[in-house]
KEDO-239838 format. One line per field, with one value per residue (C-alpha): residue in three letters; y, z, x. Coordinates in steps of 0.5 Angstrom, whole numbers. Each point is the difference from the previous one (the first is absolute). Layout:
// residues N
residu [Ala_...]
Y [Y_...]
Z [Z_...]
X [X_...]
// end
This chain:
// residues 476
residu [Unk_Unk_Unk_Unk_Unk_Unk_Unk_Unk_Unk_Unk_Unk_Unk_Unk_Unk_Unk_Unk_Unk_Unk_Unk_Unk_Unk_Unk_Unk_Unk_Unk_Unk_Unk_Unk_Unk_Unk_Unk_Unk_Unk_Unk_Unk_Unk_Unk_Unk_Unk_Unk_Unk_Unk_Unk_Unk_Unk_Unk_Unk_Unk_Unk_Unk_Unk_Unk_Unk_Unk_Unk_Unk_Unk_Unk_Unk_Unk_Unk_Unk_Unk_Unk_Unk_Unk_Unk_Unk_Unk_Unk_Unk_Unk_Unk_Unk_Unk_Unk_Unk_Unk_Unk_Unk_Unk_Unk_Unk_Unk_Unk_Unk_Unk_Unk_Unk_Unk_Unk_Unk_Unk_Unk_Unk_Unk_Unk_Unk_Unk_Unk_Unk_Unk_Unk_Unk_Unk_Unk_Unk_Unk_Unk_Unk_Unk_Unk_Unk_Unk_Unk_Unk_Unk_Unk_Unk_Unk_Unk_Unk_Unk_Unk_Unk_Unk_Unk_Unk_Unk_Unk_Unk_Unk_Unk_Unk_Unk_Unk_Unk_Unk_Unk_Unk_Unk_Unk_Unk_Unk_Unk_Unk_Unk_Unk_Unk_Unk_Unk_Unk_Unk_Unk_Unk_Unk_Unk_Unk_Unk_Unk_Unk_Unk_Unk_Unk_Unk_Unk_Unk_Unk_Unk_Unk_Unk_Unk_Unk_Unk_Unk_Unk_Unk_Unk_Unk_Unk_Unk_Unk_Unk_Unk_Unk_Unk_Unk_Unk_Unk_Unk_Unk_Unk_Unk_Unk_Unk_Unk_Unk_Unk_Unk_Unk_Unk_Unk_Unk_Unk_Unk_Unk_Unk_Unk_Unk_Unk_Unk_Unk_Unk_Unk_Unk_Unk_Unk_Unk_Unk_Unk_Unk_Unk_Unk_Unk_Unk_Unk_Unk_Unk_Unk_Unk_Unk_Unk_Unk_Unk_Unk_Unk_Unk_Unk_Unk_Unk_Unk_Unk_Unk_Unk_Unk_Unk_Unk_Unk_Unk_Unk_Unk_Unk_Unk_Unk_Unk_Unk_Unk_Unk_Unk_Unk_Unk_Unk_Unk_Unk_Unk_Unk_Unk_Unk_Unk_Unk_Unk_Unk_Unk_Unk_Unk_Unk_Unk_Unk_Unk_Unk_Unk_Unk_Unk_Unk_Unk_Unk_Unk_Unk_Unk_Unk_Unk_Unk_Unk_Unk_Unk_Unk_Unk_Unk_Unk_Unk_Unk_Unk_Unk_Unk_Unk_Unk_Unk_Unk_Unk_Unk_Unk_Unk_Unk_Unk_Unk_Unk_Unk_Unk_Unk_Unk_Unk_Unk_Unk_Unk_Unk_Unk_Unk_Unk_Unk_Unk_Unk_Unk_Unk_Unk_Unk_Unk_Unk_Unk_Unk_Unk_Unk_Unk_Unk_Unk_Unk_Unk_Unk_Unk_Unk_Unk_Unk_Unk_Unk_Unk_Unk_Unk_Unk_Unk_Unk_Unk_Unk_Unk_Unk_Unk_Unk_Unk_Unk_Unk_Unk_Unk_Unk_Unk_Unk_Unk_Unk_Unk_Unk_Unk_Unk_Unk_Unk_Unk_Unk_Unk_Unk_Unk_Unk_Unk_Unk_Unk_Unk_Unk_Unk_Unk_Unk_Unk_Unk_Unk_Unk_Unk_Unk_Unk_Unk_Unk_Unk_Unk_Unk_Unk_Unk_Unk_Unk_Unk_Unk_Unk_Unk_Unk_Unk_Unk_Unk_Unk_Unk_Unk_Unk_Unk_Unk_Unk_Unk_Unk_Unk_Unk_Unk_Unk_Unk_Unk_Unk_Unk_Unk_Unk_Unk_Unk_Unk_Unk_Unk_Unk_Unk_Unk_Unk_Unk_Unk_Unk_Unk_Unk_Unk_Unk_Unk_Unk_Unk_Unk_Unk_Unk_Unk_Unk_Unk_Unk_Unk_Unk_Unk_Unk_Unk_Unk_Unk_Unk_Unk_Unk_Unk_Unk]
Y [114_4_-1_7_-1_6_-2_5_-1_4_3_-8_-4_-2_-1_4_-2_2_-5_2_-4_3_-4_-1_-6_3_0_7_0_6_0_6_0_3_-3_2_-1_6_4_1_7_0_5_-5_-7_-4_5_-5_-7_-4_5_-1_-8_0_4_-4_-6_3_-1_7_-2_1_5_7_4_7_2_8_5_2_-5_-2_-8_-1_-6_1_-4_-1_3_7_-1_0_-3_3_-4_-4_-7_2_0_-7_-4_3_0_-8_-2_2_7_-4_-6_-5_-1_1_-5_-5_-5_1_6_-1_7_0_-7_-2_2_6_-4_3_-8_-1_6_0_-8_-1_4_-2_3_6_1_-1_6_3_-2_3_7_0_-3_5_5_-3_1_9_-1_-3_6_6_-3_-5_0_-5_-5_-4_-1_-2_-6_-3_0_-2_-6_-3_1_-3_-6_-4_4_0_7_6_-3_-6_-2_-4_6_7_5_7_2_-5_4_6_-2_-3_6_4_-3_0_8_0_2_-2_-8_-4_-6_-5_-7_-3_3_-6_1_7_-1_-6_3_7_-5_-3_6_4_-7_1_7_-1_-5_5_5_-4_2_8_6_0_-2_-3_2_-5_-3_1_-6_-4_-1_-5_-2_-5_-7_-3_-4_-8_-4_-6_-4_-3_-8_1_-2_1_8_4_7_4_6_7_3_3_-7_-4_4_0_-8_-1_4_-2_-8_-4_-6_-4_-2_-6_-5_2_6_-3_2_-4_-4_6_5_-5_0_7_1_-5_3_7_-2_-3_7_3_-4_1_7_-1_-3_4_6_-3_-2_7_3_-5_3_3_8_2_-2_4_7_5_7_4_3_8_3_4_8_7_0_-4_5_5_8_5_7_4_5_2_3_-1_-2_1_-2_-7_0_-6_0_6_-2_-1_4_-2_2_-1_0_-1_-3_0_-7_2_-3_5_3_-5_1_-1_0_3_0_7_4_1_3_4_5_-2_6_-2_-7_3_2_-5_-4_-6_-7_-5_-8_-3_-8_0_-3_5_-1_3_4_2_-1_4_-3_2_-3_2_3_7_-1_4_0_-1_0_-6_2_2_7_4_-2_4_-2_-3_4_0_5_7_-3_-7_-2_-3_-8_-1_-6_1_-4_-2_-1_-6_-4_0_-5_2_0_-6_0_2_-6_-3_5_-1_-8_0_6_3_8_-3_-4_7_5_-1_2_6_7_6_1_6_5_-2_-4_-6_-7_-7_-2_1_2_8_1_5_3_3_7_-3_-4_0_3_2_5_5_-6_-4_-4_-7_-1_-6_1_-4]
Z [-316_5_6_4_7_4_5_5_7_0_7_1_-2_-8_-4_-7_-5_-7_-5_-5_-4_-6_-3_5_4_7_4_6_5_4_6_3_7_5_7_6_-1_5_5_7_2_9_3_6_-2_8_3_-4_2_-5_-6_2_0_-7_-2_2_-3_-7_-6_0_-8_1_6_0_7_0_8_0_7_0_-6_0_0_-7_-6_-8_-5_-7_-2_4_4_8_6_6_4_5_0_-8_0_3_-3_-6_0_3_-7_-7_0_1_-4_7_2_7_-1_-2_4_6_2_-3_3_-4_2_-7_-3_-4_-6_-5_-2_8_1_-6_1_7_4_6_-2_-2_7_3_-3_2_7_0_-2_6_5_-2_1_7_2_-2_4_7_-1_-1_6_4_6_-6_2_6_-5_-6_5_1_-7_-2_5_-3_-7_1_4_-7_-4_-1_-3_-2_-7_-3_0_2_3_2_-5_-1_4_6_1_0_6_4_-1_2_6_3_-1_4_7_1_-2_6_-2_6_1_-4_-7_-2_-7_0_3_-4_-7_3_1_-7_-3_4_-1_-8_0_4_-5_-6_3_2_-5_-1_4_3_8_2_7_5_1_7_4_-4_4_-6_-7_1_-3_-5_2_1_-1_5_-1_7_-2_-1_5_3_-4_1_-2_-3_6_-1_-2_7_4_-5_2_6_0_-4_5_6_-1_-1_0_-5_-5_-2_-6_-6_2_4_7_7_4_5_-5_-1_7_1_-6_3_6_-2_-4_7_2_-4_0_8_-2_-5_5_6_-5_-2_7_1_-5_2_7_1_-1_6_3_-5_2_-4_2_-1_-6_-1_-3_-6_2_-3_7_-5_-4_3_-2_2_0_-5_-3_-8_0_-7_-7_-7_-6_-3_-6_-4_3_0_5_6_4_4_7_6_6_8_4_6_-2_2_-7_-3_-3_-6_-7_-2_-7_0_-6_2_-6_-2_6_3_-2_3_4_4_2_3_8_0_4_-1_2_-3_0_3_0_-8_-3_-5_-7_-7_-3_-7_2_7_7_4_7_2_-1_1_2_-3_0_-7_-3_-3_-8_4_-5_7_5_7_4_7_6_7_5_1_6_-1_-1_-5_0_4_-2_-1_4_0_5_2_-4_3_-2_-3_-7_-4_-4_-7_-4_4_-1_-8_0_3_-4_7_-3_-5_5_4_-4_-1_7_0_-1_1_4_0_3_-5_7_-3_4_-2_2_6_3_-1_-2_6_1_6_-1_-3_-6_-7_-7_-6_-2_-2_4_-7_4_-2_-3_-2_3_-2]
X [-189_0_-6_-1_-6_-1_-4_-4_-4_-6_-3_-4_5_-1_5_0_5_3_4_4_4_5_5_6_3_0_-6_0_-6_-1_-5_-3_-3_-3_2_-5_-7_-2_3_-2_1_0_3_2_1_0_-5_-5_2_-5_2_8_-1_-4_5_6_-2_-1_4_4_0_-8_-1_4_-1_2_1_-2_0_-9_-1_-7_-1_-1_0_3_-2_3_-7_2_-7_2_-3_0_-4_4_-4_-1_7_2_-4_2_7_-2_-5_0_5_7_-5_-2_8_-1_-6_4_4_3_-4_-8_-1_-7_-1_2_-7_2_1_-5_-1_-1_-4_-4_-2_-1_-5_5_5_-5_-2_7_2_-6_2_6_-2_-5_4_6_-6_-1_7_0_-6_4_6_-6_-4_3_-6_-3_4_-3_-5_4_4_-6_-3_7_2_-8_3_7_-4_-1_5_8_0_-4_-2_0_8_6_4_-1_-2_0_-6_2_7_-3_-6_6_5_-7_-1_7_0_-6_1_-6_1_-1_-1_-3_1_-7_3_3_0_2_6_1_-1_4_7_-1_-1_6_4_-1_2_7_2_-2_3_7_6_-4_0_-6_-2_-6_-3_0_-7_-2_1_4_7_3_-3_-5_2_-4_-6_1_-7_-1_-5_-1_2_8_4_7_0_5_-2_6_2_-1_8_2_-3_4_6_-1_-1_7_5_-4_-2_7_-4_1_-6_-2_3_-4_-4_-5_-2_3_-3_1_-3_-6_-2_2_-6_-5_0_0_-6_-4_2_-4_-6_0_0_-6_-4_2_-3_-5_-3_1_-5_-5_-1_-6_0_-2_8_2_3_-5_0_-6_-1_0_-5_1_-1_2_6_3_3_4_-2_5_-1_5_2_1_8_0_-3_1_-3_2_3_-3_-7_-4_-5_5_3_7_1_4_-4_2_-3_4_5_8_1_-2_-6_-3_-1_-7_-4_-8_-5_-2_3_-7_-2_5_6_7_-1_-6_4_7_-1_-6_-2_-3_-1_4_-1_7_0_0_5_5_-1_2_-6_1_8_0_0_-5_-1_-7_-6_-3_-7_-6_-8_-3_-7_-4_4_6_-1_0_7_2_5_-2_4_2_-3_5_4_2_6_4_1_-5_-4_-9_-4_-7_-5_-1_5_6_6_8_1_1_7_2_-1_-6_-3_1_0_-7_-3_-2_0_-5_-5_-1_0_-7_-2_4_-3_-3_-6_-6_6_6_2_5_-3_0_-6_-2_8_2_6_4_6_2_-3_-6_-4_4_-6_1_2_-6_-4_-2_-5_-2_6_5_7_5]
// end
């Protein structure tokens, strides 16, 4: 008899089958197929370092990517729903959609936990994948607001402390590269010499995305600070004796064009590498102790100068003046402004909350006063570098402008009676949140005069004040 199967995938992946038999001695079998599970539509592809990776190491038999000018970020499933969220669309893409291939060996971009038998039996891998969602969400926040980071490192490095990635796996997943990659954009990221664990944790992560993106077209950024790949670690326990760790490549190199001696028979070390090795490690220990004999000297021999009390001559003030503003395009509540305040740079671009008390008209030619020593960060995608400084009520419904005195000059810098010091730098003023320790004291008085308390706030033609002279106000 002749044997007919027709076979169909359907938007999930089952198989629907028809047999008909009818007498005959040939056999005939035809497939029909749809390729691509989803189609991800990006207008471009490399602007998104996270989206091109994951893209690149999907099967193009599973993922179809369609690259148009102004196209917005977008994921098409069989089904013909779309996903349009970022994060939705790379955990996605990495899980049920393209049926777990990406979390599978070698990339377990999930963490291996998106199995529904892993997901639907075990609570860790449940709360894994909750975990990546959250920490993806943490990364968005780092790009929209990095001024978030100085606290984040520290919450991080504590984390990492007792952990080897984000959530519970044996390599980088999903949410770790999305973190890292946040990071490394950053302008702000500083890491400093205590964050042991971060920088561990962002050298495996970054390692782990060159090796997958090696054979693709897309390049991973350098990591700040690292000028080779950093080696796989080599666990001594304390007891071995006469190790030789292996050398980074550019020493062995080094050592293999420079050292003609020949190495001793059977691999082992030379009498003159054994002595070589002991009196390195006496070194050392000389070292150690020196140290040690060092730390324990009372404190008082110690070199500490006094400590500088923290006041409102921290912060650098200016006069300047409002050249511009515009309303902008995403958030309704901020205006965007170019303001002078006296630098040869030129004048900075500043984003206000005022949209709800003033019109554009009352901003252009103003003169204001600016808070200088912040450092830049994007707001709702504009870099503002600044702020404009105004006096509020206690519900901050009624908001006026604080202003200098007719005459003074645009650049300068405010001073306050009594509190006399230079400014402290950017990233100090943000790592030591000094803004948010003085603010409390910063004011209007009965007169609308600005003061921090009990210091007047002077221009070189007189006293700074609100505007229409709210009285009693916060200014900030």
């Amino acid at each position: 008899s002749e044997l007919s199967l027709q076979t169909k995938c359907d938007p999930i992946g089952k198989t629907a089958a028809q047999v008909s038999a009818t007498s005959s001695t040939t056999a005939t079998t035809m497939v029909v197929s749809n390729a691509a599970l989803a189609t991800l539509s990006v207008a471009d592809l490399q602007k998104d370092t996270l989206v091109a990776l994951i893209a690149s190491v999907a099967s193009s038999l599973q993922l179809k990517i369609v690259e148009k000018k102004k196209a917005p970020l977008s994921l098409t499933l069989l089904s013909e729903e779309v996903l349009t969220e970022r994060n939705a669309i790379l955990r996605a893409i990495c899980g049920m959609v393209l049926h777990n291939a990406l979390d599978g060996a070698p990339y377990y971009l999930l963490g291996g936990h998106s199995a529904p038998s892993a997901a639907s039996q075990s609570p860790v891998a449940a709360l894994a994948l909750a975990g990546i969602s959250s920490w993806m969400s943490v990364a968005s926040k780092v790009r929209q607001d990095p001024s978030s980071e100085s606290d984040l490192l520290e919450q991080l490095n504590k984390y990492l402390q007792t952990r080897a990635f984000l959530v519970p796996s044996a390599s980088p997943t999903l949410a770790d590269y999305d973190l890292t990659l946040a990071l490394m954009a950053s302008k702000d990221l500083s890491l400093e010499s205590h964050h042991i664990h971060v920088r561990r944790w962002m050298e495996q992560c970054h390692a782990s995305m060159t090796a997958m993106a090696a054979g693709t077209k897309v390049s991973i950024p350098p990591l700040e600070g690292e000028t080779a790949p950093t080696p796989m670690p080599v666990f001594f326990y304390g007891t071995e004796e006469n190790v030789v760790l292996p050398k980074n490549p550019t020493a062995a190199a080094a050592g293999n064009k420079n050292d003609s001696k020949p190495a001793a028979a059977g691999g082992g070390l030379s009498e003159d590498e054994k002595k070589a090795a002991a009196e390195k490690r006496a070194q050392k220990n000389a070292e150690k102790a020196a140290k040690k004999k060092k730390n324990a000297q009372p404190a008082k021999q110690k070199h500490q100068g006094p400590a500088r009390e923290l006041d409102v001559s921290a912060l650098d003030i200016r006069v300047g003046k409002i050249l511009k503003a515009w309303h902008h395009d995403e958030a309704e509540k901020l205006f965007c402004e170019e303001v002078d305040v006296g630098e040869e740079s030129g004048p900075r671009k500043i984003a206000s909350g005022l949209r709800p008390f003033y019109k554009t008209e009352d901003l252009t030619g103003r003169h204001v006063l600016v808070l200088c020593n912040l450092k830049a960060r994007n707001l709702v995608g504009f870099p503002s570098h600044g702020m404009v400084i105004c006096a509020s009520n206690d519900d901050h419904t009624k908001v006026e402008f604080v202003v200098p005195p007719e005459g003074a000059k645009i650049g300068e810098r405010i001073t306050f009676e009594g509190f006399a010091g230079e400014p402290e730098p950017e990233n100090k003023v943000a790592k030591k949140k000094m803004f948010e320790k003085i603010a409390p004291d910063l004011k209007t008085n009965e007169e609308g005069v600005v003061v921090w308390k009990s210091g007047t706030a002077m221009t070189s033609a007189g006293p700074v004040k609100a505007l229409n002279g709210m009285p009693n106000a916060h200014v900030s």
